[in-house]
C-alpha positions in Angstrom: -26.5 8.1 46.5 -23.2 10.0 45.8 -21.1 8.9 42.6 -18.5 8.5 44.7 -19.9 4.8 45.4 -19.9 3.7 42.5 -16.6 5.0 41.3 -15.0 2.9 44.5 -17.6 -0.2 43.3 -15.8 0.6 39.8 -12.3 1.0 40.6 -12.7 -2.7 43.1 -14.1 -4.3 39.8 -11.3 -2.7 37.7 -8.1 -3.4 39.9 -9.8 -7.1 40.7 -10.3 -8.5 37.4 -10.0 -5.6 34.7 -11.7 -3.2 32.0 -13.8 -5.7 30.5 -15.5 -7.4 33.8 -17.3 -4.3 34.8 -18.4 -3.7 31.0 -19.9 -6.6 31.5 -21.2 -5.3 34.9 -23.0 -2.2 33.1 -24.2 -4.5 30.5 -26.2 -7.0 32.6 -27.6 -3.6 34.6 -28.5 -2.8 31.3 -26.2 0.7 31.5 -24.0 1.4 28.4 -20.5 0.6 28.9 -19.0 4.7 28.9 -21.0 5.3 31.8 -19.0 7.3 33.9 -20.6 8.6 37.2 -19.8 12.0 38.5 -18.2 11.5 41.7 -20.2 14.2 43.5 -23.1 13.8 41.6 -26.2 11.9 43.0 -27.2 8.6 41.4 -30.1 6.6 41.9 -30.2 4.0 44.7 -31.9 2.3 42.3 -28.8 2.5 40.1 -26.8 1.2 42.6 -28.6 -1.4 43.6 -29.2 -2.6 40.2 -24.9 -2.4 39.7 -24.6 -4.1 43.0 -26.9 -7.1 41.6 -25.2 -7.1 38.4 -21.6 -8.0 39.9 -23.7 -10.5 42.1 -24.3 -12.5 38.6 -21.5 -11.6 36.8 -19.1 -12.9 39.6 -21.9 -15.4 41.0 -21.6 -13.9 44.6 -23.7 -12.8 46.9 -25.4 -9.1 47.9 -23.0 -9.9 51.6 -20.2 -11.0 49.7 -20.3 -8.0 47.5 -21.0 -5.7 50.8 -18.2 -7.1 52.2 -15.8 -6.7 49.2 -16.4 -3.3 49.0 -16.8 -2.5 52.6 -13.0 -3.9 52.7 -11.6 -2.2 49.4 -13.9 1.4 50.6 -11.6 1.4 54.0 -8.4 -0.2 52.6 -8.0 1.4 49.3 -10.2 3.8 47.9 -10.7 6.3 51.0 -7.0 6.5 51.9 -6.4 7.7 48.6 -9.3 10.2 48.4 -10.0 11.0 51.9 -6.7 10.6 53.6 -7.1 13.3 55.4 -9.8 11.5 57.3 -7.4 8.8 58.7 -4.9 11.7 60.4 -4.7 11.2 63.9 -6.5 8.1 64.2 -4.8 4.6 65.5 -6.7 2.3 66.0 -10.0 0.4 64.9 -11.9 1.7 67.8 -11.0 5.2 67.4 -12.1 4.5 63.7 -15.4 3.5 64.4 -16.3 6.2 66.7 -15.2 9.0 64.6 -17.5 7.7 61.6 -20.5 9.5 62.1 -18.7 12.6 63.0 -16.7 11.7 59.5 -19.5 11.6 57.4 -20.8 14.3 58.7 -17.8 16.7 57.9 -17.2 14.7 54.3 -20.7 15.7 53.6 -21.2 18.9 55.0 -20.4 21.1 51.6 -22.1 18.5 49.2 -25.5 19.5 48.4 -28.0 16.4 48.6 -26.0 14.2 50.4 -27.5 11.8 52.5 -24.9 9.5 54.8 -25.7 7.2 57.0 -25.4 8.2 60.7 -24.7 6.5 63.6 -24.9 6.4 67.6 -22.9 4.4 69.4 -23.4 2.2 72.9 -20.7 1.0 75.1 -22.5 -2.9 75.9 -19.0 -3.5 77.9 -15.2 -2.6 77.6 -14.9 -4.1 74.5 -18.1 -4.6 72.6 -19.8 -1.4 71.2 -23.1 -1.4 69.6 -23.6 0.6 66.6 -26.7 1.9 65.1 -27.1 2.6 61.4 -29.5 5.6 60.8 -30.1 5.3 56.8 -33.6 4.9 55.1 -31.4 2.5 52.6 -31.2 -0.4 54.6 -27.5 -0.9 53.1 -26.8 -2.3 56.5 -24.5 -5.7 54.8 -22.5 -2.5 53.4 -22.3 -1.2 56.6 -21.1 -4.3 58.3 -18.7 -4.9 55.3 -17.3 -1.2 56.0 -16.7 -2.3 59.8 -14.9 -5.3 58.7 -12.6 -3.7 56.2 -11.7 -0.7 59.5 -10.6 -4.1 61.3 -8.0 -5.3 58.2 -6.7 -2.1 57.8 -6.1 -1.5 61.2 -5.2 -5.1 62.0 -7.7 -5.5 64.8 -9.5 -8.4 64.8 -13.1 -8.0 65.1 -16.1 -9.6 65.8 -18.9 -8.0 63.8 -23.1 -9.3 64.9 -26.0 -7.8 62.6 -28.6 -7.6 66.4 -31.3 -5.9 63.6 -31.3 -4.2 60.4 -30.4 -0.9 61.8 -28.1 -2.1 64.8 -24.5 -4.7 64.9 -22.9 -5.7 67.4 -19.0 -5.2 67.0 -16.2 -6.9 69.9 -13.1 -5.7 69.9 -10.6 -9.1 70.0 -7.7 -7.0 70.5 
């Protein structure tokens, strides 16, 4: 997985609840507390997962609670600061949505060893899309957490259904 991941996991950690919480997040991952990761660089999934079940203890949540904590700060914070360009021309939650496969391909496209997830899309009626998540990590909680935060900062209330562990179910409430 990109750095970039974690740096967004570190800066939510950070801005939440300071300097010394996610020391204590490297710690209990058993990671020494300069770790810096590159931001382009690759990291192991394992890595990840291992920092993603370290905040899990350290802030006694949940692996969904944590998805869905960083799925909002990803959309709501961290990417309009780093890919803002990405947001340009785009209104609403449902053009969002669409464009994210077509985003991560283009965010991705001159990083060697990148591996997004990627995602088709189903029209089930006017306002419920189904959207499956092409990823051999499974990180499909992060993926609904992601979908969640696009609602908040577009202020579109949505109604987000995990149908498998590759598909959800999103309704548009708008």
């Amino acid at each position: 997985m990109k750095g970039v991941i974690l740096d967004s996991i570190r800066d939510l950690v950070v801005d939440k609840f300071g300097e010394e919480r996610w020391k204590e997040v490297l710690r209990r991952a058993d990671l020494p507390v300069t770790t810096v990761f590159p931001v382009t660089g690759n990291v192991p999934d394992e890595t990840v997962l291992k920092i993603i079940g370290s905040i899990c203890d350290v802030f006694n949540l949940t692996s969904k609670e944590v998805a869905e904590a960083f799925g909002e700060y990803w959309v709501t914070v961290y990417m309009p600061k780093v890919y803002k360009p990405y947001y340009r021309g785009i209104n609403t939650a449902r053009d969002f949505l669409l464009k994210m496969d077509e985003i991560h391909r283009k965010v991705t496209e001159n990083i060697s060893d990148a591996h997004p997830p990627r995602f088709d899309y189903k029209w089930k009626d006017r306002n419920t899309l189904i959207m499956k998540y092409k990823s051999q990590r499974g990180l499909i909680d992060i993926f609904i957490g992601l979908i969640n935060g696009v609602g908040k900062f577009y202020e579109t209330p949505l109604d987000v259904n995990k149908i498998s562990d590759n598909e959800v179910e999103i309704t548009f409430l708008e």
